[in-house]
C-alpha positions in Angstrom: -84.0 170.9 146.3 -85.7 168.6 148.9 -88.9 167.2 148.0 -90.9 165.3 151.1 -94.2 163.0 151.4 -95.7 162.3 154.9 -99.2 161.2 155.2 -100.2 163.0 158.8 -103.2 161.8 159.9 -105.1 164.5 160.4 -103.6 168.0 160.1 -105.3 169.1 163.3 -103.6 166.5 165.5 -100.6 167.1 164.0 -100.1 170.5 162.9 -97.6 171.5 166.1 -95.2 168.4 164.8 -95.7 169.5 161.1 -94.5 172.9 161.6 -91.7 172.2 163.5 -90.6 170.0 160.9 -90.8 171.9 158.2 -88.4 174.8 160.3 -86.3 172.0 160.8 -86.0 169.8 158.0 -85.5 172.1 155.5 -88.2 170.9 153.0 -88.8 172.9 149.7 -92.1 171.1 148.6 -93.9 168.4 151.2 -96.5 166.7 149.5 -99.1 165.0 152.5 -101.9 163.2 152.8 -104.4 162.2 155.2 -105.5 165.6 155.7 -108.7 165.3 157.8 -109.5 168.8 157.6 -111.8 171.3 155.2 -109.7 173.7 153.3 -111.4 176.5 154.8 -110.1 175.1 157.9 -106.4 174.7 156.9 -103.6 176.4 158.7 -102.8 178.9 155.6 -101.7 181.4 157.5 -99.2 179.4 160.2 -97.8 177.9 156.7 -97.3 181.5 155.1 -95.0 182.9 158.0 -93.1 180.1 157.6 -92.3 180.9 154.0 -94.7 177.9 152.2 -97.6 178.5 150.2 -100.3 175.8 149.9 -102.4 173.8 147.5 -105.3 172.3 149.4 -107.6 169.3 148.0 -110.2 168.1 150.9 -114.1 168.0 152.4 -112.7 167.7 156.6 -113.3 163.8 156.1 -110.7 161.0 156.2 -109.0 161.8 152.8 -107.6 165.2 151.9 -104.3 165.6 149.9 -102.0 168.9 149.8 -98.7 170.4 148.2 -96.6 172.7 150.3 -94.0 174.6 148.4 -91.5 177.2 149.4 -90.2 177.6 145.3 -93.2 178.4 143.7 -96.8 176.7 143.4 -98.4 176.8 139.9 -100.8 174.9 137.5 -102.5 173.2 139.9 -105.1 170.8 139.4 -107.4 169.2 142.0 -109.1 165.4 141.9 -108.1 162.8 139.4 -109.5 163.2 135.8 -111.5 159.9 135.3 -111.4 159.0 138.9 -114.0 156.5 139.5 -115.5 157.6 143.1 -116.6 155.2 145.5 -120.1 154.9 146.1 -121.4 157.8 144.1 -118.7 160.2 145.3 -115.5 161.4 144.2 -113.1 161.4 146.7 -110.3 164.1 147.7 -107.3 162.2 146.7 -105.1 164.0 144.2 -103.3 167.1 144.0 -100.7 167.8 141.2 -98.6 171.1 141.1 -95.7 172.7 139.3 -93.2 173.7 142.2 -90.1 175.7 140.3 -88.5 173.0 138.2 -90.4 169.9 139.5 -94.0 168.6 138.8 -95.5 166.6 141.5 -98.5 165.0 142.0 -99.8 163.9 146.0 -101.5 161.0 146.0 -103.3 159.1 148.9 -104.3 155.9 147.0 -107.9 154.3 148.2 -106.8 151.5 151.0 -108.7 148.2 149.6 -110.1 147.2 152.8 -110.2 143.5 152.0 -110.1 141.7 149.1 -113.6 140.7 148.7 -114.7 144.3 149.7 -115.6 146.6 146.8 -113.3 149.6 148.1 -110.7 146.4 146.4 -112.5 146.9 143.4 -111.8 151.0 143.5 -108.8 150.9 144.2 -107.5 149.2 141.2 -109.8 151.1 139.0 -108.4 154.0 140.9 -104.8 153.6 140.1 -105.8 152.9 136.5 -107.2 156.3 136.2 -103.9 157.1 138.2 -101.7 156.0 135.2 -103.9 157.5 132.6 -103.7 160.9 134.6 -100.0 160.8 134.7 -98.7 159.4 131.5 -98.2 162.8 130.1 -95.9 163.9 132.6 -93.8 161.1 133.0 -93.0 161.0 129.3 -92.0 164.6 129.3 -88.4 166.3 129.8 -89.3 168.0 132.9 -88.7 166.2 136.6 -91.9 165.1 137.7 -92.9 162.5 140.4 -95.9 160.8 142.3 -95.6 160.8 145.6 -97.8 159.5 148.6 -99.5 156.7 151.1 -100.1 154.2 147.9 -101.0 151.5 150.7 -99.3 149.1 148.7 -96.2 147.4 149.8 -94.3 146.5 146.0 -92.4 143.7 147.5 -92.4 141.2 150.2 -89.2 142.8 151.6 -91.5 145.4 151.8 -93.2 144.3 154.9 -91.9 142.5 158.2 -93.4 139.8 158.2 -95.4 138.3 154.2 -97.0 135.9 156.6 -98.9 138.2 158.5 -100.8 140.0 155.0 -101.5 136.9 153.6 -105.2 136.7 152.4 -105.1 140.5 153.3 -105.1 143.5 150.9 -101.3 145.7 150.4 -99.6 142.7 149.1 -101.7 141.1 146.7 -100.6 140.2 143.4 -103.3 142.7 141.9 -102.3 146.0 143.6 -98.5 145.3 143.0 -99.2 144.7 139.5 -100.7 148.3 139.5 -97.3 149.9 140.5 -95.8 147.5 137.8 -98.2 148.8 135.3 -97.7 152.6 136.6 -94.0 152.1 136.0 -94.7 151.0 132.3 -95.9 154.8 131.9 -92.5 155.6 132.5 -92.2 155.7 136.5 -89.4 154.1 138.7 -89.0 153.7 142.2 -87.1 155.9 144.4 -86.4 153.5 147.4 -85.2 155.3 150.3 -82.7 154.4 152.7 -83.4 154.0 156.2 -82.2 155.4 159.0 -82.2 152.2 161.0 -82.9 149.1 160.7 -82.5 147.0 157.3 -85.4 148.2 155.6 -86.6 151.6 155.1 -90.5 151.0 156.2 -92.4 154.3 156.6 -95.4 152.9 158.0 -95.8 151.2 161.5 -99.4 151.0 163.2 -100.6 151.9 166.4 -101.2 148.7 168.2 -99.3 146.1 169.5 -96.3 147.8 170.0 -95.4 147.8 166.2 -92.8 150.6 166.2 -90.7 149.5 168.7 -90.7 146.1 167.0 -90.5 147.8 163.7 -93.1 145.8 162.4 -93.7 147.8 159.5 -94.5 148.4 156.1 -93.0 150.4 153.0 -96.3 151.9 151.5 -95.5 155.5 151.4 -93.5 155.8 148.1 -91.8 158.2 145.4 -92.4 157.2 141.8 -90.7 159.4 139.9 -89.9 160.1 135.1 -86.8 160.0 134.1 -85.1 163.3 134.5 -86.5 163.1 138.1 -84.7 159.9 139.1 -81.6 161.1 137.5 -81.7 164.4 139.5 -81.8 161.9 143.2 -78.9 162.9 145.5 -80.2 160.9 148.2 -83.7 159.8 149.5 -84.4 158.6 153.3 -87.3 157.7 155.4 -87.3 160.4 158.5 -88.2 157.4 161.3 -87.6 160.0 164.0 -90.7 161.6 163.3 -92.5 158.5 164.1 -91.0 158.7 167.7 -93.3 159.9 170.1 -96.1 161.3 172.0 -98.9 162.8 168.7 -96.9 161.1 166.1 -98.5 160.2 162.8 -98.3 156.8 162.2 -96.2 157.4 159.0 -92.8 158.6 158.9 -91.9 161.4 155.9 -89.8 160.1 152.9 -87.9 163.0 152.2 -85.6 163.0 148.5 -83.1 165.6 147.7 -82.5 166.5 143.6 -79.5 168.3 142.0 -82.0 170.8 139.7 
């Protein structure tokens, strides 16, 4: 089974790429995020013919979470219980959904904006509603994982350069003790390998020429129980699909299970 995450940036601007690489890739379940679209605008139909069904969670703003599946789509649930909105409004940033043998939840983790800011202050009570949302499934017997754009790099090998974040939000002490914390509810981290380069970054931004200099971050991440991280054949960041003309500025992690 080959489970994927890829946040797209906006389904519309990328919906040619996405469907190609689903036909191509031989994904069972793509979890994305970044959807940028209404759900009465999603591409159902194009998705259908090509064998997936979909579980859609967005308003057409700058969030928006889904699960594809081509095994099944079941019990699923939209939002985050006890998510703490920003601003007065919940945001669409969680999708979990039972996919044949494998729970998964997609996940497109508030960005921080600066440490000072109060979107900081969400997103750590964000990913404290995260754990409390998840700690069920992790404990259980059944392969389950969280997978999406955290916006958190755990590690300084994690980025190219530590220098360049400092004072700046993705590597603080504070949001990496969040993953630490979501691992105490019984998560691990599926670290990819990548398919060049040292270090398997799935995040490189538009400007300043940061893909060719692979100046980029690992943010986009698997966290996965027990039973899930013993079922991992092999797990790799797709860096191909960063190359080129409409290309998302994330690359899809993709992790193949023996279930």
């Amino acid at each position: 089974m080959r489970i994927a995450t890829w946040n797209v940036n906006s389904i519309t601007a990328r919906l040619p790429r996405l469907l190609a690489w689903l036909e191509s890739s031989g994904t069972d379940v793509l979890c994305l995020q970044e959807a940028k679209i209404a759900e009465e605008q999603f591409p159902f139909d194009q998705l259908r013919e090509l064998g997936y069904e979909a579980a859609v969670h967005a308003t057409g703003r700058w969030n928006g979470v889904a699960v594809l599946s081509r095994v099944g789509l079941e019990d699923v649930v939209k939002g985050l219980p006890g998510d703490p909105g920003y601003d007065g409004v919940t945001e669409p940033r969680a999708l979990s959904a039972t996919c044949g043998p494998v729970r998964v939840w997609s996940v497109y983790v508030p960005n921080g904006r600066e440490v000072d800011h109060p979107h900081y202050a969400y997103k750590l009570q964000w990913f404290e509603a995260l754990k409390a949302a998840v700690a069920g499934d992790a404990s259980g017997s059944r392969p389950f994982a969280v997978l999406g754009d955290y916006n958190v790099a755990p590690t300084d090998d994690d980025v190219y350069d530590v220098a360049a974040f400092e004072g700046s939000t993705h590597v603080t002490p504070a949001e990496r003790a969040a993953l630490v914390s979501l691992q105490e509810a019984g998560l691990s981290d599926v670290v990819p390998r990548p398919l060049k380069y040292d270090h398997p970054y799935t995040y490189w931004d538009y400007r300043q020429l940061c893909f060719p200099k692979n100046r980029g971050m690992r943010i986009d991440l698997v966290y996965g129980n027990e039973p899930f991280a013993k079922a991992v054949k092999d797990a790799y960041v797709d860096r191909e699909e960063r190359k080129g003309k409409g290309a998302s500025d994330h690359a899809p992690v993709v992790v193949d299970l023996d279930v």
